[in-house]
C-alpha positions in Angstrom: 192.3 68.2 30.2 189.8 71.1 30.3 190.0 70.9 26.5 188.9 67.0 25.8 186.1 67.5 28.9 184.3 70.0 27.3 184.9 68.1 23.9 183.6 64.9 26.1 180.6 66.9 27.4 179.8 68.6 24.3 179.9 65.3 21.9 177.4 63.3 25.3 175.4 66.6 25.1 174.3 66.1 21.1 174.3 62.4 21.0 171.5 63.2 24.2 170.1 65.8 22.0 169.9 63.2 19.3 168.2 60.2 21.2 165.9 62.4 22.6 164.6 63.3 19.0 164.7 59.6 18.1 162.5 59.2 21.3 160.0 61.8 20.2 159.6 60.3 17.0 159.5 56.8 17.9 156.9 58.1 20.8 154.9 59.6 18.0 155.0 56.9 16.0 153.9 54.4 18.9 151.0 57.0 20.1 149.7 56.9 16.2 150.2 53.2 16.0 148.1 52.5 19.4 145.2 54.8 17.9 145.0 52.7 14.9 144.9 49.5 16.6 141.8 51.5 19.3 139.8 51.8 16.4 140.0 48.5 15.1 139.3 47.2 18.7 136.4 49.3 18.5 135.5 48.0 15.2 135.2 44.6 15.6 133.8 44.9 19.2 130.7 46.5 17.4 131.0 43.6 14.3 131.1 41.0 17.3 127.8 43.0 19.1 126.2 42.6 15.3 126.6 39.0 15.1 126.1 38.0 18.2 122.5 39.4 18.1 122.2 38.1 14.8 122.8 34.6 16.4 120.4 35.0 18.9 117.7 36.0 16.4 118.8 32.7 14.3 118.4 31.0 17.2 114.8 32.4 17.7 114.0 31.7 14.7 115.1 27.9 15.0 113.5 27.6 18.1 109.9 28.9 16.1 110.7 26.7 13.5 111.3 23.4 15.8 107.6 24.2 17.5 106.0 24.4 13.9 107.6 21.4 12.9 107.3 19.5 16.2 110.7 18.9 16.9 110.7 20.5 20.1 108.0 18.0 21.3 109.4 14.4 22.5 
């Protein structure tokens, strides 16, 4: 009986061992992965910023344009 417990523990004590590893890994893997996707959040936050000023210089300029043109006048 003594025998097949410490068999028992042993056998729980590496397959422990083992998922902890897996864990580690898979942690790393998941840490690296989240970085990745940070920086393409960051990315296209500062594309979005770039176009949306963009848009509100077209939109300056449309508003110009209108006034030369007399569009803006009714």
């Amino acid at each position: 009986m003594t025998l097949k417990t410490q068999e028992v523990r042993k056998t729980l004590t590496n397959e422990n061992f083992k998922v902890e590893e897996e864990m580690k890994r898979h942690y790393a893997h998941q840490k690296t992965e989240n970085s990745r996707l940070q920086q393409q959040v960051t990315a296209l936050r500062g594309e979005k910023t770039a176009l949306d000023m963009q848009l509100i210089e077209l939109e300056r300029r449309m508003a110009e344009v209108e006034l030369q043109v007399g569009v803006g006048e009714q």
